[in-house]
N, C-alpha and C positions, 0 to 999 in steps of 0.2 A: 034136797041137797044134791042130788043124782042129775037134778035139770041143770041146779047153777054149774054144775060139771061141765055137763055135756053143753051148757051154751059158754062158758071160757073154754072149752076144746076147739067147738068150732069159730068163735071169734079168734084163736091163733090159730089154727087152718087155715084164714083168710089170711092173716097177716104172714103166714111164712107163706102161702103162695104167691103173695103180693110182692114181698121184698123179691123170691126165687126167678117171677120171669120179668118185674123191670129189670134186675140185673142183669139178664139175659135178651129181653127184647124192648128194653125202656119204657118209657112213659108211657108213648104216644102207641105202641103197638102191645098194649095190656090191656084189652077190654075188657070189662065186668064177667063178661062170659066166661072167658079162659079162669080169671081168679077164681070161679065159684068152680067150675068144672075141677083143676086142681084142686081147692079145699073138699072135693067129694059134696059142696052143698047145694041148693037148687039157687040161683038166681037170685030170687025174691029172698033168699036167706039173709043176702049182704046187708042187705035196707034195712035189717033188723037191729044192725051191729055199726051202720054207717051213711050218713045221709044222700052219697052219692061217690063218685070216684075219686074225687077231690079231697072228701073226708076220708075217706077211705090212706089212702097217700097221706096227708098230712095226721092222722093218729097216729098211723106207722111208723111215719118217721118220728113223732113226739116219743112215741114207745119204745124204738131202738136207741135214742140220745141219751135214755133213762137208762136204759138197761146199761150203755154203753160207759155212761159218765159215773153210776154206779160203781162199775165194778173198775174202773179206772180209780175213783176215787176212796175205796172201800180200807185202804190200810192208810190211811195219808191221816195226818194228824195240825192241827192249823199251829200248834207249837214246833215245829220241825223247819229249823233254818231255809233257808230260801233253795239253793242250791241241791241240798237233799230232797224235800218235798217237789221238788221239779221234778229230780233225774228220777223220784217213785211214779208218779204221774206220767212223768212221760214213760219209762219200762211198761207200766200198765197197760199204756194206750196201746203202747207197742203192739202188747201180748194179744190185749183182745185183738187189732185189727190184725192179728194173724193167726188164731184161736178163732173165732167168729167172723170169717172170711166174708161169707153172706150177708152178716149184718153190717159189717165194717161200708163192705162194697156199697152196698144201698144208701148207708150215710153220706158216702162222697158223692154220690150221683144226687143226691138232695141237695146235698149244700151247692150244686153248680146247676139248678134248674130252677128256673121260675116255677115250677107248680107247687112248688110248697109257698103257703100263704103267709105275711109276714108275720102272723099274731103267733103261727105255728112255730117260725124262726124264733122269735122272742121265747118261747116256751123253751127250745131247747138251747136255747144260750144261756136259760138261766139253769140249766141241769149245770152249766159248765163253773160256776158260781166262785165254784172254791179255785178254780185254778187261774180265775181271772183275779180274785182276792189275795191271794200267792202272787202274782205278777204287780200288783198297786203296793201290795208288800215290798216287794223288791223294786220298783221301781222310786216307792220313799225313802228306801235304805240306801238307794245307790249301786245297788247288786244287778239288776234288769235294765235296760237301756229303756229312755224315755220314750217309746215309741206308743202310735196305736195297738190297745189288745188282738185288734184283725190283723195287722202289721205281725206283732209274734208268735199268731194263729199259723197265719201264714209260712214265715219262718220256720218253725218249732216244729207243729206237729202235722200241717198238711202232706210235707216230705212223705211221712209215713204212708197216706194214701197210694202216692207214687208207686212207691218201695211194696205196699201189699198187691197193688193191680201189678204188677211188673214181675212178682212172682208168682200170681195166681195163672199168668201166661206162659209160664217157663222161660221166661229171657233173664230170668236172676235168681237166684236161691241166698236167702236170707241166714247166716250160721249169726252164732256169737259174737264173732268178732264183727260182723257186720253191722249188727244192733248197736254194740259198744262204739263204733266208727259212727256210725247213724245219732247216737246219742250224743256223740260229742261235737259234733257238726250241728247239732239243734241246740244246744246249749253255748256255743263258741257264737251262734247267730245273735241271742237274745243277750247273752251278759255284759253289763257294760265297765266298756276295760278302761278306767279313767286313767 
């Protein structure tokens, strides 16, 4: 019991030092070396936990989408009107990507780079499940504009990435009323005003 410990320790060792310097020094300037030297492990540890740098990156990202679309989706109920299970979903997103700053950041620099692989994309589109299920919902009802779901990705909740790297530099500070403003602006995008 003491080893399965100590070997899920050091595989997220790897994985938060992996998320900690792409976001800092990106893909292409994160060598194996740096991420094992950060996780405290030797080198040859990684290979134990990942078949190379490329698996390495694409688990991480599978494993923050989870973590991520989890606790987004954690109080969201599929009986909950269109317009409410949105504005909870989207509040959530919100909170993690400004709650888990790190993990948020590292998600958006995924989603805007070819080194995540597409099987891996597919994996975390389908964490996203229930809010594209919500959106088909509301696009039958007449509530969501007939658009593509990348289209109200786009729209809806990428803003947020924005809005989290633009504070994480000090050029904005995000209050309440800002969220509530931000919220309403991602919802006035997607609903459709017949």
């Amino acid at each position: 019991m003491a080893k399965l410990k100590k070997s899920i320790e050091k595989r997220n060792a790897l994985v938060k030092a992996t998320i900690e310097l792409v976001n800092n020094n990106g893909f292409h300037a994160t060598p194996m070396s740096k991420i094992a030297k950060m996780a405290s492990v030797s080198p040859a540890t990684i290979y134990l936990y990942f078949e190379n740098k490329q698996d390495l990156v694409n688990q991480t990202y599978v494993d923050m989408k989870a973590e991520y679309t989890k606790y987004a989706f954690e109080t969201y109920k599929e009986s909950m009107p269109v317009e409410e299970g949105f504005k909870l979903i989207w509040k959530r997103i919100a909170d993690f990507k400004l709650k888990e700053c790190e993990s948020a950041m590292f998600l958006a620099q995924c989603d805007n780079t070819p080194m995540i692989d597409e099987s891996s994309r597919q994996e975390g589109i389908k964490h996203l499940q229930p809010l594209l299920d919500l959106w088909g919902r509301g696009k039958k009802e007449g509530i969501i504009k007939p658009m593509s779901d990348y289209l109200l990705y786009a729209y809806s909740i990428n803003p947020l990435s924005f809005l989290m790297i633009s504070q994480k530099r000090g050029a904005f500070t995000l209050d309440k009323t800002h969220i509530e403003e931000a919220y309403e602006a991602a919802w006035n995008s997607i609903k459709n005003c017949k």
